[in-house]
FIGUDO-709106 format. One record per residue: residue number from 1; x negated, y, z of N, C-alpha, C in turn; residue in three letters. Coordinates in steps of 0.05 Angstrom, whole numbers, padded with zeros to 5 digits. Layout:
REM residues N
{NUM; {X; Y; Z}; {X; Y; Z}; {X; Y; Z}; 'ala'}
...
END
This chain:
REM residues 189
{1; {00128; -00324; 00208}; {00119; -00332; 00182}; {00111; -00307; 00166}; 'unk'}
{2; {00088; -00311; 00141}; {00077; -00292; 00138}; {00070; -00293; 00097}; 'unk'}
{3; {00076; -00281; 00086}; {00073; -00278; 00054}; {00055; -00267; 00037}; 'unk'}
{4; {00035; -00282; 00027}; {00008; -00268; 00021}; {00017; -00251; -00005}; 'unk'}
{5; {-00005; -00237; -00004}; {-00008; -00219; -00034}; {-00040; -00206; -00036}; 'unk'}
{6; {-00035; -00184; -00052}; {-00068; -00175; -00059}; {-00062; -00147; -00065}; 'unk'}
{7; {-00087; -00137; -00069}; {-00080; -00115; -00078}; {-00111; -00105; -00098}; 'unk'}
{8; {-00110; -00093; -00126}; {-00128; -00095; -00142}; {-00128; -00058; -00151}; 'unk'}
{9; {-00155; -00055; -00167}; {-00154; -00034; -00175}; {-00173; -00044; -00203}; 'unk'}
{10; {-00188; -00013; -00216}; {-00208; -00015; -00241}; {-00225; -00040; -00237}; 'unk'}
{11; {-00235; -00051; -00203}; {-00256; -00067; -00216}; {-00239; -00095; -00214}; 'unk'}
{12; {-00216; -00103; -00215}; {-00202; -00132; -00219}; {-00197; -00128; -00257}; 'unk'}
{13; {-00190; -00149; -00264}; {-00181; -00158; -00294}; {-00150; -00155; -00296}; 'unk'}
{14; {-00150; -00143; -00313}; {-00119; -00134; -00325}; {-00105; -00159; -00317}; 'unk'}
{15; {-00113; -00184; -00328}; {-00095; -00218; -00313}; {-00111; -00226; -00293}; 'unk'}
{16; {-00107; -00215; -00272}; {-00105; -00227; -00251}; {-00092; -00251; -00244}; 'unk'}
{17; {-00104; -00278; -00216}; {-00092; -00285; -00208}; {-00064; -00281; -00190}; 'unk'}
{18; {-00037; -00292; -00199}; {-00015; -00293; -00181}; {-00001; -00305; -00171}; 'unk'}
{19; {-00018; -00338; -00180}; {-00004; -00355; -00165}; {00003; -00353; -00131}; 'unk'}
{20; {00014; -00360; -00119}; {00008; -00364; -00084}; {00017; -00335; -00071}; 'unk'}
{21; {00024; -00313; -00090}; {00026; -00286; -00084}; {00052; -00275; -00084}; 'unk'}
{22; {00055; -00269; -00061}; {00089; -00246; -00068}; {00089; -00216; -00074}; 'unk'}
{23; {00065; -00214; -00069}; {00061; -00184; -00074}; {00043; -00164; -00087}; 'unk'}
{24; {00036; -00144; -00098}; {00005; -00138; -00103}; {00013; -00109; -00095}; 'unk'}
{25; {-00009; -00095; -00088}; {-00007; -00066; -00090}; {-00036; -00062; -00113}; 'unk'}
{26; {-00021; -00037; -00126}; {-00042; -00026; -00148}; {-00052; 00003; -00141}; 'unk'}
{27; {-00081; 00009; -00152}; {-00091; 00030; -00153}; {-00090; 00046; -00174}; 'unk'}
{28; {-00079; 00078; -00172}; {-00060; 00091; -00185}; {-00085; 00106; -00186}; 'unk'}
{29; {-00085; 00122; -00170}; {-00101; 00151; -00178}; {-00121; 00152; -00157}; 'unk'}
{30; {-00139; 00167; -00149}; {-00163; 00172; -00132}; {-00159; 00208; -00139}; 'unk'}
{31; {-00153; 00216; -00117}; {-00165; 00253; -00119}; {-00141; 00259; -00132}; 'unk'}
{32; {-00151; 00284; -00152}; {-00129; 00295; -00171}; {-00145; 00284; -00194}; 'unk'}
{33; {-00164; 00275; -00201}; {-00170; 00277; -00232}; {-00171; 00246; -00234}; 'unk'}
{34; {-00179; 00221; -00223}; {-00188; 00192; -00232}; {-00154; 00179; -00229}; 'unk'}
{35; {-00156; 00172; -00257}; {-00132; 00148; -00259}; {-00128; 00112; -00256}; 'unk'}
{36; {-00130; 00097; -00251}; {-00140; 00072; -00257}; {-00132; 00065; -00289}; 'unk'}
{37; {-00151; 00068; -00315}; {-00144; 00055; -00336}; {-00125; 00016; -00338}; 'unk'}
{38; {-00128; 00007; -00321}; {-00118; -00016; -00323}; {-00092; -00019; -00304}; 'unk'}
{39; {-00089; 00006; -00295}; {-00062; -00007; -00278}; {-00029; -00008; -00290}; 'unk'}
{40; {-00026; 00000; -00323}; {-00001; -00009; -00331}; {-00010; -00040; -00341}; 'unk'}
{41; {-00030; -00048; -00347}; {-00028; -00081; -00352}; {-00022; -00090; -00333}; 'unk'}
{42; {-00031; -00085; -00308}; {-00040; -00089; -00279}; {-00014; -00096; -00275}; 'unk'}
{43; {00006; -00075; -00279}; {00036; -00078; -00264}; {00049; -00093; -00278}; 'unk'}
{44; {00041; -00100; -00307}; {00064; -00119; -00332}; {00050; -00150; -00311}; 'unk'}
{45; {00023; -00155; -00301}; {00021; -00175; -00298}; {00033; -00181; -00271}; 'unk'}
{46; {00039; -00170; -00249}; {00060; -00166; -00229}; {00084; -00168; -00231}; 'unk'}
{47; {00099; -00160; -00248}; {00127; -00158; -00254}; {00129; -00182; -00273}; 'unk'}
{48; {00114; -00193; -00288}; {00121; -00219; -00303}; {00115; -00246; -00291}; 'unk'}
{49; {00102; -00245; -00266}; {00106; -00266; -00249}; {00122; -00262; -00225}; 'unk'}
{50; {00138; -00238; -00223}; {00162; -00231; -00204}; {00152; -00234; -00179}; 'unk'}
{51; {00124; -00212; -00179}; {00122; -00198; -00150}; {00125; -00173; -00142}; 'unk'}
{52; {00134; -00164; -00116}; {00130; -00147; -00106}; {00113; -00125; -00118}; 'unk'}
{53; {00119; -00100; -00124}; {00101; -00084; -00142}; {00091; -00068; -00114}; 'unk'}
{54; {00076; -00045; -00109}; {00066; -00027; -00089}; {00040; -00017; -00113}; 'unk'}
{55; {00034; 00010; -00103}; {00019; 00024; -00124}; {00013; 00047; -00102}; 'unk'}
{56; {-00016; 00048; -00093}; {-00033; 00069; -00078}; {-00047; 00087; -00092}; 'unk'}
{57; {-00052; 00117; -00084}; {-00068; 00130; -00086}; {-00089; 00133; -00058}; 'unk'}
{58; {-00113; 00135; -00067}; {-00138; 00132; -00051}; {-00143; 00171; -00047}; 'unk'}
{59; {-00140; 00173; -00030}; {-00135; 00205; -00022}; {-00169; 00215; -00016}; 'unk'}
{60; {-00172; 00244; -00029}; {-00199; 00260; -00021}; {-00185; 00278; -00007}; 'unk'}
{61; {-00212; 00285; 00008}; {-00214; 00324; 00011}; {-00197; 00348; -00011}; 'unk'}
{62; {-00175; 00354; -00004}; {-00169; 00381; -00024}; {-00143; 00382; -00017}; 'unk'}
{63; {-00121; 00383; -00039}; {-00090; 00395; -00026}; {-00071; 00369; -00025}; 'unk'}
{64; {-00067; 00365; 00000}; {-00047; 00353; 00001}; {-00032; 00342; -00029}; 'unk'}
{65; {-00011; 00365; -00034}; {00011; 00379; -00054}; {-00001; 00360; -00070}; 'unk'}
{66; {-00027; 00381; -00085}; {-00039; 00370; -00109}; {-00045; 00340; -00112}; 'unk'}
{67; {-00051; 00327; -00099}; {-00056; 00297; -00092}; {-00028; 00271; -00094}; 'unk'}
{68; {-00007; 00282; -00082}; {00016; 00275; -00081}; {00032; 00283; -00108}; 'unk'}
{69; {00029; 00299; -00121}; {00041; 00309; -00148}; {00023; 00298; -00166}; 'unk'}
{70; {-00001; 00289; -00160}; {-00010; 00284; -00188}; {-00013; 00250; -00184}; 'unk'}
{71; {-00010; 00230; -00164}; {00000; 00206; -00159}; {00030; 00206; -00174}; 'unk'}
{72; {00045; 00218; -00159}; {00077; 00219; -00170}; {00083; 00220; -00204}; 'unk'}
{73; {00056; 00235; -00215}; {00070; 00233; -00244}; {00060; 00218; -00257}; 'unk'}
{74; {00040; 00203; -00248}; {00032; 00174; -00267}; {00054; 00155; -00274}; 'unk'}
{75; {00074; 00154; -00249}; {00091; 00126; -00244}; {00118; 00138; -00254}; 'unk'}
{76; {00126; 00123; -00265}; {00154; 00110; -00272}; {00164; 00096; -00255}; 'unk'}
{77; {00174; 00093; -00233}; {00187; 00078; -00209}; {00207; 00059; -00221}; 'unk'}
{78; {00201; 00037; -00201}; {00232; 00022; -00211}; {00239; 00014; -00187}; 'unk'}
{79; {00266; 00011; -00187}; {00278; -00007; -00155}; {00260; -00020; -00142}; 'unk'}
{80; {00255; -00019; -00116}; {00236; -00042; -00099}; {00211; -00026; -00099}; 'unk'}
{81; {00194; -00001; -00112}; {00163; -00008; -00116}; {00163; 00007; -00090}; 'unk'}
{82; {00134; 00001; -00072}; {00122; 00009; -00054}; {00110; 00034; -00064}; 'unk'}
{83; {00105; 00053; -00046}; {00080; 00075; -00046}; {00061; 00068; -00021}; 'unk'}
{84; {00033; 00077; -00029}; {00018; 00072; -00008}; {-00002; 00098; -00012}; 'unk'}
{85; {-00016; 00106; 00013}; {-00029; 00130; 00018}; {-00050; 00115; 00027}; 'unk'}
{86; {-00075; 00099; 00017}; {-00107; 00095; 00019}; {-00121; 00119; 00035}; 'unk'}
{87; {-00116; 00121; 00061}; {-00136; 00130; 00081}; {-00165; 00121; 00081}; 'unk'}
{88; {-00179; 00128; 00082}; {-00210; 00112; 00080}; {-00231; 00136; 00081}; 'unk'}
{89; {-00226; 00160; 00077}; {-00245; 00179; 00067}; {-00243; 00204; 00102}; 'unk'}
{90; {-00266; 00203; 00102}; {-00275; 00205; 00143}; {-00270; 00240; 00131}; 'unk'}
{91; {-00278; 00252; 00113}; {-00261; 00283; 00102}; {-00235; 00289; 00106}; 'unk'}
{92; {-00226; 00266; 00102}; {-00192; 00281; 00101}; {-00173; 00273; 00133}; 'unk'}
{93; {-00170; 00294; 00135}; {-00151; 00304; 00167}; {-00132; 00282; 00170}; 'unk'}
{94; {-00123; 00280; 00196}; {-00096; 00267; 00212}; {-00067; 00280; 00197}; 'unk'}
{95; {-00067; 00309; 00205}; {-00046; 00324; 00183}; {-00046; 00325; 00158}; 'unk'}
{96; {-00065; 00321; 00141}; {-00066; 00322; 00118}; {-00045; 00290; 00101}; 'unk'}
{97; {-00060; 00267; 00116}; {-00043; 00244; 00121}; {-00008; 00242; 00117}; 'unk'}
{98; {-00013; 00261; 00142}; {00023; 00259; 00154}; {00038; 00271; 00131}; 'unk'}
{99; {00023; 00297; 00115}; {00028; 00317; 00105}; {00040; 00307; 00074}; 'unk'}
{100; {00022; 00288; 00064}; {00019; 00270; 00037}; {00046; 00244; 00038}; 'unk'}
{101; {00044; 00236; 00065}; {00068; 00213; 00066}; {00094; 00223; 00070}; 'unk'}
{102; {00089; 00252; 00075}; {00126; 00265; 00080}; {00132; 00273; 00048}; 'unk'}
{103; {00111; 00287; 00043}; {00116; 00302; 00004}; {00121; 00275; -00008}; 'unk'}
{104; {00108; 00245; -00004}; {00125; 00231; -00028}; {00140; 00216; -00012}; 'unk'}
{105; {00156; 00219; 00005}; {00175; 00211; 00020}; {00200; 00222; 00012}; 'unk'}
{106; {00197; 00254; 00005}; {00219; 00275; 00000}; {00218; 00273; -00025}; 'unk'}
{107; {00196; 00260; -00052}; {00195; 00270; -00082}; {00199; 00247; -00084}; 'unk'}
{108; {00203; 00226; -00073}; {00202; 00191; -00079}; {00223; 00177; -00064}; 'unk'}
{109; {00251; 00197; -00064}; {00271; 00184; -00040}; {00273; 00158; -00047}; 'unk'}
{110; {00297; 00133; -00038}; {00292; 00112; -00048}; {00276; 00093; -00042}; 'unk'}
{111; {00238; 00095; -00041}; {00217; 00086; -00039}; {00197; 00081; -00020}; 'unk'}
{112; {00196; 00057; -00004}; {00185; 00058; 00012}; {00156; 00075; 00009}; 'unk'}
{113; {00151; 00088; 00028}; {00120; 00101; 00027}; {00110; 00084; 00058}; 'unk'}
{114; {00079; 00079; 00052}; {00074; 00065; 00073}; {00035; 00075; 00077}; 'unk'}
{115; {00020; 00071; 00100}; {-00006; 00082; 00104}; {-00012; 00062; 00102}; 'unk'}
{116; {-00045; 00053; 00087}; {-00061; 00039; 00086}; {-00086; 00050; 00108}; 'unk'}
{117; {-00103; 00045; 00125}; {-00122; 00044; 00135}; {-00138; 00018; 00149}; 'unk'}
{118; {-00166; 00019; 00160}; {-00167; 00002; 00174}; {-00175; 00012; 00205}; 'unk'}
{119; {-00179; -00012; 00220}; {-00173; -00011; 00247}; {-00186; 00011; 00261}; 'unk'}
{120; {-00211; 00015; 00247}; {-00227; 00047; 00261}; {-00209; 00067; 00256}; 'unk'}
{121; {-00202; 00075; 00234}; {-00182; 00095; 00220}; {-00159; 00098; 00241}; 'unk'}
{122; {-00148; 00082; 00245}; {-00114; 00077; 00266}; {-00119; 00087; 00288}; 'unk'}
{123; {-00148; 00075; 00302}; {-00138; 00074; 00330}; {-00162; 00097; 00336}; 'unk'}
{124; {-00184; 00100; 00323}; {-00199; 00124; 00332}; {-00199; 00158; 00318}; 'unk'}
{125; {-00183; 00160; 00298}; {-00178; 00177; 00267}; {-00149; 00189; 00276}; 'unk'}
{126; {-00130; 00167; 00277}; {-00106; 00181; 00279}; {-00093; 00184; 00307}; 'unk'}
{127; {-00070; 00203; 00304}; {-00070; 00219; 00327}; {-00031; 00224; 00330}; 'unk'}
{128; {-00021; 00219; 00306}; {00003; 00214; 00312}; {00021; 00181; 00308}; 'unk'}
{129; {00003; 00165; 00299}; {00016; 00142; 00302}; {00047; 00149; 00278}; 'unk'}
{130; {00039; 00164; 00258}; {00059; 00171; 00229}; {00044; 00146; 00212}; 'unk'}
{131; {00053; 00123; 00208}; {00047; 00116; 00178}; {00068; 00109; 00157}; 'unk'}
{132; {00095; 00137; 00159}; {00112; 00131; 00139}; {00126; 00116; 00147}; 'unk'}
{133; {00139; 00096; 00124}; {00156; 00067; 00140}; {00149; 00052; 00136}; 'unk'}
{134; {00119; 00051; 00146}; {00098; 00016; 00152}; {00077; 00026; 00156}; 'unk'}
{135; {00058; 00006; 00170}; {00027; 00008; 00172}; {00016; -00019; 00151}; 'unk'}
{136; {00003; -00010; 00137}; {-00019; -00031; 00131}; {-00042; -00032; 00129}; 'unk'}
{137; {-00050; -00053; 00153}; {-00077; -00038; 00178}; {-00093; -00058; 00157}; 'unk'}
{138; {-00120; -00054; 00161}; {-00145; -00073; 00145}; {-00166; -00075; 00161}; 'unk'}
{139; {-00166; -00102; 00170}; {-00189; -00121; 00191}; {-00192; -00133; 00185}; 'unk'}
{140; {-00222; -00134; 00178}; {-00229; -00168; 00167}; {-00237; -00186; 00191}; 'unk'}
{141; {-00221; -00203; 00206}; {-00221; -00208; 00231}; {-00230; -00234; 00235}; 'unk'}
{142; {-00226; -00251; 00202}; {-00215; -00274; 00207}; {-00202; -00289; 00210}; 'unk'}
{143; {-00174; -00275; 00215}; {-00144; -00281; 00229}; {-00128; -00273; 00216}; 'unk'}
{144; {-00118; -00277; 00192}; {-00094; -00262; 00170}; {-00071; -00265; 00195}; 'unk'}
{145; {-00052; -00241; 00190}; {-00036; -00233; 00206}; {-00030; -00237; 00242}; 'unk'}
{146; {-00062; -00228; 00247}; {-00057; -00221; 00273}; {-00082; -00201; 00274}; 'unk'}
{147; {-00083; -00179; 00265}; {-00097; -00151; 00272}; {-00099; -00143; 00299}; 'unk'}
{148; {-00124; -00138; 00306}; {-00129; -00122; 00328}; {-00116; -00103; 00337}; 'unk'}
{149; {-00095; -00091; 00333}; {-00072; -00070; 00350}; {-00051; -00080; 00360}; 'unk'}
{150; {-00029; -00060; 00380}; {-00010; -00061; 00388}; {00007; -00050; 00368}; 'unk'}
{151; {00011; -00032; 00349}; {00026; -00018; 00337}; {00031; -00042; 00321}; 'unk'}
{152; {00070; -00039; 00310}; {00075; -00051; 00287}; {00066; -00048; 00262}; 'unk'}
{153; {00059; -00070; 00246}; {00045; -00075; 00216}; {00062; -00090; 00195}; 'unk'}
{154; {00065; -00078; 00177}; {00073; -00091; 00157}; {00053; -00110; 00146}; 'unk'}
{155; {00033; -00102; 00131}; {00011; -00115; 00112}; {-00011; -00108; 00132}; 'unk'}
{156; {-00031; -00137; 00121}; {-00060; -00135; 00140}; {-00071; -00143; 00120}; 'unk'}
{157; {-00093; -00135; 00115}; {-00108; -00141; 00092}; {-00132; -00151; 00113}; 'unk'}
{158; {-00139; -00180; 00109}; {-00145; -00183; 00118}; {-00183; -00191; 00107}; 'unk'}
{159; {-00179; -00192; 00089}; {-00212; -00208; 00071}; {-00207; -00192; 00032}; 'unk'}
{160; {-00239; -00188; 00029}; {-00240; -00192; 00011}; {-00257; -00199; -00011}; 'unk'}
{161; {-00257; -00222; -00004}; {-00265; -00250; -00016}; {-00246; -00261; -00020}; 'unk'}
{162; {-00242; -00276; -00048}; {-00259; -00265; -00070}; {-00239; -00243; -00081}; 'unk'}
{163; {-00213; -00229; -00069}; {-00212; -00210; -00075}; {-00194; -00193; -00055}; 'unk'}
{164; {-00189; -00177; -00046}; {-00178; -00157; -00030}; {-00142; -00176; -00019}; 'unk'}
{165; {-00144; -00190; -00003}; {-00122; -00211; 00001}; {-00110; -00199; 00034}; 'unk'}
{166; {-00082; -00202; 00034}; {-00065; -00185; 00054}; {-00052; -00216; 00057}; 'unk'}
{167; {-00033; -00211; 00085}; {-00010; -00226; 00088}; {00012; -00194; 00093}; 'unk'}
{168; {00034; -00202; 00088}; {00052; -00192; 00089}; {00076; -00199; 00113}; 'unk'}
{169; {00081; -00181; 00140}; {00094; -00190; 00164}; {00129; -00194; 00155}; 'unk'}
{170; {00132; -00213; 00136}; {00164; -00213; 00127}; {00158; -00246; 00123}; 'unk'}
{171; {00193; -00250; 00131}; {00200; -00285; 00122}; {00193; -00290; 00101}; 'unk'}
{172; {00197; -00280; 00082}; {00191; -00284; 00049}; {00191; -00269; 00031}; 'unk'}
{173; {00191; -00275; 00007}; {00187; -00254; -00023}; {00216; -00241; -00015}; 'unk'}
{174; {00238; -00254; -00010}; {00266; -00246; -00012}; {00273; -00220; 00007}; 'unk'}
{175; {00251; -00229; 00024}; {00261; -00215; 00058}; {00237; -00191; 00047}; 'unk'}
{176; {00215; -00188; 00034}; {00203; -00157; 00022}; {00214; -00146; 00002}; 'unk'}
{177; {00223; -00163; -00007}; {00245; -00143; -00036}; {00265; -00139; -00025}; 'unk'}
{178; {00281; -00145; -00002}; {00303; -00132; 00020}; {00292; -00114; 00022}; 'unk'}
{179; {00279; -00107; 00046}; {00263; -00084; 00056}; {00250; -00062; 00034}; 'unk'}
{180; {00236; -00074; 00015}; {00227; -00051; -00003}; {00253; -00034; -00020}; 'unk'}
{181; {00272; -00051; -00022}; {00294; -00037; -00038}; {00330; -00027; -00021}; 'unk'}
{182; {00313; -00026; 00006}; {00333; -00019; 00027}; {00354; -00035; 00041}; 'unk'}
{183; {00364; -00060; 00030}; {00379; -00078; 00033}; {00383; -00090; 00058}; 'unk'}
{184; {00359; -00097; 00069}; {00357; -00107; 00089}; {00333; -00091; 00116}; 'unk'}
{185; {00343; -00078; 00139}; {00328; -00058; 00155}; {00313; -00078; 00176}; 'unk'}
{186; {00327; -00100; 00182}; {00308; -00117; 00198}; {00300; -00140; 00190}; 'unk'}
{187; {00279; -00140; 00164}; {00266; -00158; 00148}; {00246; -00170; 00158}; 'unk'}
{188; {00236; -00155; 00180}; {00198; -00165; 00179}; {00203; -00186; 00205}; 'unk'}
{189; {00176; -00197; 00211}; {00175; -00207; 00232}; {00179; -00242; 00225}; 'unk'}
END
């Protein structure tokens, strides 16, 4: 069994839909300099229909460090929130990756950190099979939660129409807020 959610950035509306949803991930920062202006409404409208929070930075070309430190100080963390590392950009290295999910691994104890990519990225891009503690692979396949790989997946994002829509590989909302907030180690599945 499988728990949908979404995930939005600048071009979704501060009220979003949340019915049907356990989860959202938000877009935090891009690079060192772009912030998403709408993502503290973004997260009041997540947390007041009692989902799953997750909050990505979309990573460029440049320092690691710098990228991970300047994600880290937008957020105010609370119990449960996800980190996510937005792979997508064919510039930035395999190590650079690994490099970004250990710095907010070590500055974000507590917090799950997890890789976003899609299926080109995984299986032709990377080289150590590191995505933190989760993959969340993106194929628009047709098939919500059954992606084209062998490797374990948390989130598959699978379509986005009409907006960027994942299932989530956990029994339920209960069994991802286990897992995101440490409680429970064999949640998924």
């Amino acid at each position: 069994m499988t728990i949908k959610g979404i995930d939005v950035s600048s071009f979704q509306s501060e009220q979003y839909r949340t019915d049907g949803f356990a989860f959202v991930f938000i877009k935090i920062t891009e690079g060192t300099t772009y912030t998403n202006p709408k993502w503290v409404a973004q997260r009041k409208t997540a947390r007041d229909a009692g989902m799953v929070t997750g909050f990505y930075h979309f990573v460029r070309p440049g320092s690691f460090e710098a990228q991970a430190d300047f994600f880290l100080s937008k957020i105010t963390l609370a119990d449960g929130d996800i980190l996510a590392f937005d792979w997508e950009d064919r510039g930035v290295s395999n190590s650079f990756k690994d490099s970004w999910i250990k710095r907010v691994q070590r500055r974000a104890p507590g917090h799950k950190t997890v890789l976003y990519c899609n299926r080109d990225f995984w299986l032709n891009r990377d080289t150590t099979s590191f995505a933190g503690d989760g993959l969340w692979i993106a194929q628009y396949n047709g098939r919500p939660g059954r992606p084209d790989i062998q490797h374990p997946w948390l989130f598959h994002q699978y379509t986005d129409q009409p907006v960027d829509t994942n299932v989530g590989n956990f029994k339920d909302k209960v069994a991802l807020r286990g897992w995101s907030t440490h409680r429970e180690l064999a949640s998924f599945g």
